[in-house]
Each structure stands twice: as structure tokens, then as C-alpha cells.
N, C-alpha and C positions, 0 to 999 in steps of 0.2 A: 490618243496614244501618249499624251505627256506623261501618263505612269511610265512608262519605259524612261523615260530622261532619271526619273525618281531610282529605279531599279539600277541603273549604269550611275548614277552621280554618289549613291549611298556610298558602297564601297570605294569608290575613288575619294571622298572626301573622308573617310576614314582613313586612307591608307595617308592624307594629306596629316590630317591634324594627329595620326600617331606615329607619325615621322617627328612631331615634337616632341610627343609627352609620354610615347608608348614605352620610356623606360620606370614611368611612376606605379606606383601601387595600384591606382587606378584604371590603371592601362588596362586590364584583363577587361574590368568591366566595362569598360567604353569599345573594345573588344566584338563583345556580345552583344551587345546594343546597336551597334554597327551593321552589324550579321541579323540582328530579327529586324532590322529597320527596313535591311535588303528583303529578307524574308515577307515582309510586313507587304513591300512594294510589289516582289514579284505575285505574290494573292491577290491583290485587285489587279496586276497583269494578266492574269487569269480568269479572273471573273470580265473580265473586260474582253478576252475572246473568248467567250463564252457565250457574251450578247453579242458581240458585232463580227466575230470567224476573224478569217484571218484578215493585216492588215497591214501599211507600208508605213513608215515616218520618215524623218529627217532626209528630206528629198530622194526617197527611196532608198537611204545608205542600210535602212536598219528594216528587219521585216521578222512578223511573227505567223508561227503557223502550226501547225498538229504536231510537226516534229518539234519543234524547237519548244514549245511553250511548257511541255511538261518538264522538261529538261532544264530549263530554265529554275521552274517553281523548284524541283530536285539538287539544283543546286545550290539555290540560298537555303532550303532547307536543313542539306549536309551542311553547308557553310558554317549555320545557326550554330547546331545541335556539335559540331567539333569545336566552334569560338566557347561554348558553354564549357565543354570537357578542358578544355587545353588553358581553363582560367585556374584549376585543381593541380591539374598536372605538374605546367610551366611554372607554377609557386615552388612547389615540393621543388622542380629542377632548379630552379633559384638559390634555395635553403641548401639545394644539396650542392654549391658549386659551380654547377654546371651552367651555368648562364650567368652571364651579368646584366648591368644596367642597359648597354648599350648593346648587347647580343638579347636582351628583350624588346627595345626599340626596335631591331630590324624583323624581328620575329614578329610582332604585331605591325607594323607596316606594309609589310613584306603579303601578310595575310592578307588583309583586305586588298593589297593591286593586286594577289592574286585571283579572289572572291571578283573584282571588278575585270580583268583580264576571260576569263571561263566565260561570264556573262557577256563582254561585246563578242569575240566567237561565237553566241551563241544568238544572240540576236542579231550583229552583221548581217544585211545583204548583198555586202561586197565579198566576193573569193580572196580580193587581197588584202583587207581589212582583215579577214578570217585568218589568214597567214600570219599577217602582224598580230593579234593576239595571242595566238597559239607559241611564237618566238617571244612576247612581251611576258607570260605565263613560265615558260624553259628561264629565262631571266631570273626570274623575282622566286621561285625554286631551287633555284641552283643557289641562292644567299639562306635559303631556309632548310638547306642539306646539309652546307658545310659551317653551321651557326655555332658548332660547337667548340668547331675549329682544332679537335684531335687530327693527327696525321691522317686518320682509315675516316674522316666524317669530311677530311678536304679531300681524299682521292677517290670519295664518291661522289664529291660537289664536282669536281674537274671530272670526272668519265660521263656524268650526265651531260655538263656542259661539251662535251667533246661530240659526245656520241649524236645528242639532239639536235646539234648545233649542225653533221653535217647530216640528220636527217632533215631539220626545215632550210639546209641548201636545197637536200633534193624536192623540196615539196614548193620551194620558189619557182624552180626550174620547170616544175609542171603546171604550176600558176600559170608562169609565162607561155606556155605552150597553151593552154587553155587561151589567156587569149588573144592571142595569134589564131585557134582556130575558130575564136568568135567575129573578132576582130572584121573576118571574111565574109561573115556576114552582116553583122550591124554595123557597120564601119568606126569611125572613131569617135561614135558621137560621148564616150563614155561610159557609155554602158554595158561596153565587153566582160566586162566582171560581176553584174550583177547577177544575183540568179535567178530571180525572176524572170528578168530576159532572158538567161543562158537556157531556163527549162521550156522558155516558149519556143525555142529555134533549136531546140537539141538536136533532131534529126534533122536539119542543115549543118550540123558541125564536119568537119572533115574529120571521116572514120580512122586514119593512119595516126593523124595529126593526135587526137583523141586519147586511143589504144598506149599511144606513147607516152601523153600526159598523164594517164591513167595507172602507167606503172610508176612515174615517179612520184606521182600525189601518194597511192597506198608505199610505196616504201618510205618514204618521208614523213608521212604525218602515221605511220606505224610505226615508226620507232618510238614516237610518244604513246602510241595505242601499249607497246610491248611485246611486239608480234615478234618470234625466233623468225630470224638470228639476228635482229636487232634489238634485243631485250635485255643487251648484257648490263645495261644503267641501273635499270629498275630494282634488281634485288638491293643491291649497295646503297641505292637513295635510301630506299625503305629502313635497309638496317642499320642509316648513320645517321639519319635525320630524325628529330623529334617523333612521336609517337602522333601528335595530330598531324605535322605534315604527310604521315602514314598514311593517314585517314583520308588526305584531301586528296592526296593523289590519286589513290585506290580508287575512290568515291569520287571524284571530279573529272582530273585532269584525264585519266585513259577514255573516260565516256564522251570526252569534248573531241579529244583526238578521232575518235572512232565515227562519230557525226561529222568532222570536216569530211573523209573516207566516203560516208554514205552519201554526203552532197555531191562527192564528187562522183561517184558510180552511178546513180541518177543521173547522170549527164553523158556518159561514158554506152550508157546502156541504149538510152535514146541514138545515140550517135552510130553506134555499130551494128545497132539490131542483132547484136547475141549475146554468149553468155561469158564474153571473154573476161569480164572485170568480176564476176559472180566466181569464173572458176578461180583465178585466182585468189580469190577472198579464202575462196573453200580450201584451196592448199595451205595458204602462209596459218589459216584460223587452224586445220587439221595437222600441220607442224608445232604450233605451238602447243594446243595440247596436249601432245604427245611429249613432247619433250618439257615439257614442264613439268607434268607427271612424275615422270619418272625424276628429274631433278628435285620433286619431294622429298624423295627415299633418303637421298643426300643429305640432307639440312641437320643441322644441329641450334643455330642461329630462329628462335621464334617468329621474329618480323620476316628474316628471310625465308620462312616457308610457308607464311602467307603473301609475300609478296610473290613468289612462283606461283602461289595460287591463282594471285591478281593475273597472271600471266594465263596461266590454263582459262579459266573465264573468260577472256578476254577474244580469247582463242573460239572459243564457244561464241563468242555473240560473231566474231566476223564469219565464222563459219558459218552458223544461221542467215546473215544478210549474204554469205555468196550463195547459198542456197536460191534465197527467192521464196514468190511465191509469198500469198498473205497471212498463211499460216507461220513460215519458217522465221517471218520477219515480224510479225504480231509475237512469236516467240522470242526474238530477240532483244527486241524493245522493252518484254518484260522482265528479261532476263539483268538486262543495263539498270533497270529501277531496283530490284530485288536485288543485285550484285552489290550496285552501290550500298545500301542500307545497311544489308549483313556483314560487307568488308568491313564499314567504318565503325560497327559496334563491336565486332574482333580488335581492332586496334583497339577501342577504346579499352576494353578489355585487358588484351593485352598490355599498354601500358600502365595499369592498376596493376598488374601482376608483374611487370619488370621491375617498377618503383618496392613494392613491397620486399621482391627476392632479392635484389641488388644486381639483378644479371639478367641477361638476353638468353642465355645458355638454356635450353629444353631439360637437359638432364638436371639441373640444379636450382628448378620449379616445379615443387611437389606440394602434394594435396590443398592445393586453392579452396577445395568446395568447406576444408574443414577451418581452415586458419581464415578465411575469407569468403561466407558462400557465396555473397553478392558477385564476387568480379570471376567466381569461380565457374558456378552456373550459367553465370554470362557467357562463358567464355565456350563450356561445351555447347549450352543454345546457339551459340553463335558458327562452333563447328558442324554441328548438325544440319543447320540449318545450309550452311554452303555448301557443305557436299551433297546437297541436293536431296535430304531425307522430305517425305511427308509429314505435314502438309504446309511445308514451307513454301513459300512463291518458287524459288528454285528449282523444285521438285519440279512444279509443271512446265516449267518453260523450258527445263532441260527432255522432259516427257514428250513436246510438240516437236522438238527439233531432233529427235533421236525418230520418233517414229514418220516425222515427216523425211528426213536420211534412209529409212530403210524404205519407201516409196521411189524417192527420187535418186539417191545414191547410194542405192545397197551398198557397196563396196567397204563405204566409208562407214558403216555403224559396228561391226567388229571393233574397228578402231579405234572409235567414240565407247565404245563400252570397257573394252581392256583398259583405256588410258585412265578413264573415270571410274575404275576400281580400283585401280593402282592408286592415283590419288583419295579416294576415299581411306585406303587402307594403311595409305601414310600419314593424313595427316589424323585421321580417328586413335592411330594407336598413340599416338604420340601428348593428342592434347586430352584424351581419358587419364594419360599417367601425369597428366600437370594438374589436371582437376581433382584424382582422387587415387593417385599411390599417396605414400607414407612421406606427411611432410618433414622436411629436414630439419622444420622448427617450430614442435607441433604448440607451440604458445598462440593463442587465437590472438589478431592484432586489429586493427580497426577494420569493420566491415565497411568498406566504399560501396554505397549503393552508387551506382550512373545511373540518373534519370535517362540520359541518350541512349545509353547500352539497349536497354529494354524497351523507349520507344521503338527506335531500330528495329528493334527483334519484333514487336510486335507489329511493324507495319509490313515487314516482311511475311508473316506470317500473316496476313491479312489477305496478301498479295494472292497468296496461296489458296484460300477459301472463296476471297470477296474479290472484284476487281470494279470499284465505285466507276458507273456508268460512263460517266465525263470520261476517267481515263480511259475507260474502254474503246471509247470512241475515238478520242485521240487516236492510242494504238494503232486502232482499224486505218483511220485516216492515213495515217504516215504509214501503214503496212502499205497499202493501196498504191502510194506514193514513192516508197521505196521499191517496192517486189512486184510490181504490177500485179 
């Protein structure tokens, strides 16, 4: 397991060594190089449980397994493929002003302890390691919000930092309760926060003790998920922060949140013998939703109305995990891979088409596919693709969990369909008239191909056809694991 030392030290020694120099020219590209080194590492992390299954390191602080190891590869992958895009981007924002030397230094530094932050969450086998990264990540986020440093780019850097700050109070507070109720059985040998240990003594945990931790961890580490009505940071991040920190959040940081959640409800589930943390999931996931949805209709602001998207999605996968069951959670997990991919190649998208229009404004981004078809066509493959058309990955994993809801909670698929048309209907009319009404300046101007945009798209769309064996198995494994 020393690759795992290679996958956590990459990004940490990049965010060291462009903390000196990440305001040079160079910077972008030692940047990227950073990010496929991570990439490079987490692959033979991969291929290494592949041959040997799951396995523990660093005196059991650190452990890798079905769930986390895909997630992992998925994140230096996003990591890569956004440090690539935001070398194009952050130049033009340079040229145009909008950064300087020393607000690009923080901006590549800031990246990689982010990129290294994601990953020890995710390979931790401590709960309160898992804590401290998740706060170390709200950190080094909150300087890559407000980088811009306009008034509306700091009073989105301060509401995230406000709002997360007292969600990972309340997600300490359930730490601590966690173990207090391990504590009572393994005693203090230090192992009360492992999870290894905590999944082998689940059903000796005290059920009260549990149930109660159980609400502060999902209210806590779900306000970094984005779950209503603690989601009010996320759109303002999204629309004051750089266009890659768009991407990584979308694409990272709510999937890391939503896996602290799942660690936790595994344990929760063992403890109580019922469905009280499943239903929960299934309301705060079927409130978001809904009200996400419909706060489409609303939007005028681009990034903001795919950041409510991030939010409806998101809502979607914890709904699938309170659901249960190996179907609803093997749909969710596909849902988490497929989300990430196709969010971040909308941003990417979208910020080709911010930069080109001069504005964020929907109504004052017209006919991309003609003045631009590359970032154009990106951009509706990209919408298509998330609101769940075939035969994009999303299509099926929203298909598994809709008809596995009309099995298990009737109730709740009316719901799931009104909300998911409402949104398809918002943001479909919206990004058709930015792709192809009548541009305001019909002069054709440089076509940006993204290589990212279209791998994205195209591994999502894979997702949807092919699902390569290995991950398949994974899946199964961690459905098995999460959903009984």
C-alpha cells in the first residue's frame, strides 16, 4: 500500500511548492502535472486492489475498499481533467483583470490542498480524520470563492464559510457522540473512531446514543452535501467563484460529503435495526428536489442554475441511499459517477461561454452552436445528458431509482417525476436559447474545443451503455455494503 503515501503526498507537495511559484507562468502547468501525477498514482491504487481487495495502511489510520476506491480514482480524475481546463481559463481571467499574481498563487495552491484534502476523507479510516478533512476542504474553498475579491465573490466566501462552518460544528458534535457510543464498547484502546472497528461492533453501539448522532452527522456533513435547507452557500459559491472551482465542487466536494453520510448511516443502520436514517435520507433527499426544481424556474444567473441543479441531483442520490436495498444504492453510486462527469463538463462549458459573452446573464448568451459550435454543442450534450435523456448514464440510474420508489415508496414517485420535469423543462428551454437563438453577435470567434468537455461527456455516456466490469463490481460490493 505505499502507492496510497504517493496518491495523498502528490497533491500535498503541489499545493507546497505552488505556494511559491504558483503566481508564475508556469504555474498552470506544474498545475496539471500535479493533478495527472495524483491521477497517475490513484491507477495503480486501483490496480493494486484489484489484486490484493480491500486493505489497511498506516497503522490502520488509512483503509481502502469498494466504496472508496472508485471515488477516489474519480477524483483525481476530475481533479486532472479541471487542473487541464482552468490552465485556458485562469490565463484569459489574468489578461482580463481579473486575477492577479498573487490571487493566482492562492488559486493553484489552494487547488491542490484542495485535490489532497477530498482524497485523505477518502481514504481515512479514522471518523475524525474524515471530519478534519472535510473542515480542511470548507478552508482552502472558501479562499477559492472569494479569490476575486468583488463585494458579491466575498459575501459568498463569508456565507459558505458561515454556513459550513456551523454545519461541521454539527457534524463534530456527532463525531463526538459516535464515540461515546463506541467508546462503550471497545473501551479506550483508540480505536473508537475507526471504521473498521466501528462496522465490526455496529449492532453493540447504543441505539438512542446512535439515532442522535446520526441526525447531527447527516445535518452537518449535508450542508456540504447541499441538502434544503441547508443549501443556501452553494448557489453564491458556484456564481462568485471561478468556473473550475465550479467544477470541483459539483464534481468532488458534495460526493465526499455525501460518502462521510453513507459511512455514517452504515453504522446507524447496524445499531437500530431499522429504517430511521434511510428515512430520513429519503425526506431531506425528496425536499431537495423539489425545491430545487422549482428554484430553476427562477434563475437568470448561468452557474446559478446549474448549481440548483447540483442541488436537485444531489437530492437524488441521498434519496436513492435512504431508499436501500442493492438496486436503489447500486443506482446511486452510478448516479455520484455520472453526476460528477456531466456537471464538470457543463462548467467547463459554461465557462467558454461566460468568457466569450462577457456575462453570466442567460438572456445575454445567444446562439453558441453558431459563433462557437465546440463549447456550444458541449453545452447542450451536457444538458441533455443531466437531465437524464438516453442513453446517457443518468438516464439509467435515475430509471433504477424511480422505479425501484414506485416498488418501495409509491408515494414518493409522483413527486420524483413532477419535480424532474419541472426541471428538465427549466433548464432545457433555457440552455436550447443559449445554444441556438439568434446570437447578439453573430461574428464566428474562436472555436475552444475542450478536450475535457467531451471526454466527460463521453464517459458518461458510456456509463449509460457499458458499465466496465471492475466498476460493476465495485458498485455491487458497496451496494451490498451500504443497502444490505
Amino acid at each position: 500500500m505505499e502507492i496510497l503515501w504517493v496518491v495523498l503526498g502528490m497533491p500535498l507537495l503541489g499545493a507546497i511548492v505552488l505556494a511559491f511559484c504558483g503566481q508564475r507562468d508556469i504555474a498552470s502547468e506544474l498545475n496539471a502535472i500535479f493533478s495527472f501525477g495524483t491521477l497517475i498514482a490513484a491507477a495503480f491504487l486501483t490496480v493494486h486492489f484489484v489484486a490484493y481487495g480491500p486493505a489497511l495502511a498506516g497503522e490502520e489510520q488509512f483503509f481502502i475498499d469498494s466504496l472508496n476506491v472508485f471515488l477516489v480514482g474519480l477524483t483525481a480524475f476530475v481533479g486532472f481533467t479541471t487542473a487541464l481546463f482552468s490552465r485556458t481559463y485562469m490565463r484569459i481571467e489574468r489578461e482580463h483583470g481579473r486575477m492577479s499574481g498573487t490571487r493566482m498563487r492562492i488559486f493553484h495552491s489552494m487547488y491542490q490542498l484542495f485535490n489532497f484534502t477530498m482524497l485523505l476523507a477518502l481514504c481515512t479510516n479514522n471518523m475524525g480524520i474524515l471530519w478534519v478533512a472535510l473542515e480542511a476542504a470548507m478552508l482552502s474553498t472558501v479562499l477559492l470563492v472569494g479569490i476575486y475579491r468583488t463585494p458579491a465573490s466575498l459575501e459568498a466566501a463569508w456565507k459558505y464559510f458561515i454556513l459550513c462552518g456551523v454545519g461541521v460544528a454539527q457534524a463534530l458534535f456527532g463525531t463526538i457522540l459516535l464515540y461515546l457510543a463506541a467508546e462503550r464498547v471497545l473501551g479506550d484502546s483508540g480505536g473508537a473512531l475507526l471504521w473498521t472497528h466501528l462496522a465490526g461492533i455496529k449492532t453493540q453501539l447504543e441505539p438512542h446514543i446512535m439515532a442522535l448522532a446520526f441526525v447531527f452527522l447527516l445535518v452537518g456533513f449535508g450542508t456540504k452535501v447541499g441538502l434544503v435547507p441547508v443549501h443556501n452557500w452553494l448557489p453564491d459559491a458556484h456564481a462568485e467563484g471561478p468556473t473550475p472551482v465550479s467544477a470541483i465542487l459539483s464534481g468532488l466536494l458534495l460526493n465526499v460529503a455525501l460518502y462521510a453520510v453513507l459511512r455514517s448511516k452504515v453504522l446507524t443502520d447496524g445499531a437500530l435495526g431499522n429504517d430511521l436514517a434511510g428515512n430520513l435520507m429519503i425526506a431531506f433527499g425528496l425536499l431537495s428536489v423539489v425545491v430545487a426544481s422549482f428554484l430553476l424556474l427562477r434563475q437568470k444567473d448561468v452557474k446559478r442554475m446549474f448549481a440548483y441543479s447540483s442541488i436537485e441531483h444531489m437530492g437524488i442520490m441521498t434519496f436513492a441511499f435512504g431508499l436501500g436495498g442493492p438496486v436503489a444504492t447500486f443506482a446511486g453510486l452510478l448516479h455520484m459517477t455520472a453526476h460528477s462527469l456531466v456537471k464538470s463538463a457543463i462548467f467547463f462549458s459554461v465557462g467558454h461561454a461566460m468568457q466569450r459573452a462577457g456575462t453570466q446573464i442567460m438572456d445575454e448568451i445567444r446562439g453558441l452552436v453558431v459563433v462557437s459550435p465546440a463549447v456550444g454543442w458541449g453545452l447542450m450534450l451536457g444538458a441533455i445528458a443531466i437531465l437524464g435523456m438516453p442513453p446517457f448514464g443518468i438516464f439509467a440510474s435515475e430509471f433504477l431509482i424511480l422505479t425501484t420508489a414506485m416498488h418501495d415508496q409509491p408515494w414518493t414517485t409522483p413527486i420524483l417525476v413532477v419535480s424532474l420535469a419541472v426541471a428538465f423543462a427549466a433548464i432545457f428551454n433555457r440552455v436550447q436559447s443559449m445554444a441556438f437563438g439568434n446570437p447578439s453577435n453573430p461574428q464566428q470567434g474562436k472555436n475552444r474545443f475542450s478536450l475535457p468537455v467531451y471526454l466527460h461527456l463521453g464517459l458518461g455516456l458510456m456509463l449509460g451503455i457499458y458499465i466496465p466490469a471492475e466498476l460493476n463490481g465495485w458498485y455491487r460490493e458497496a451496494a451490498r455494503m451500504i443497502g444490505g
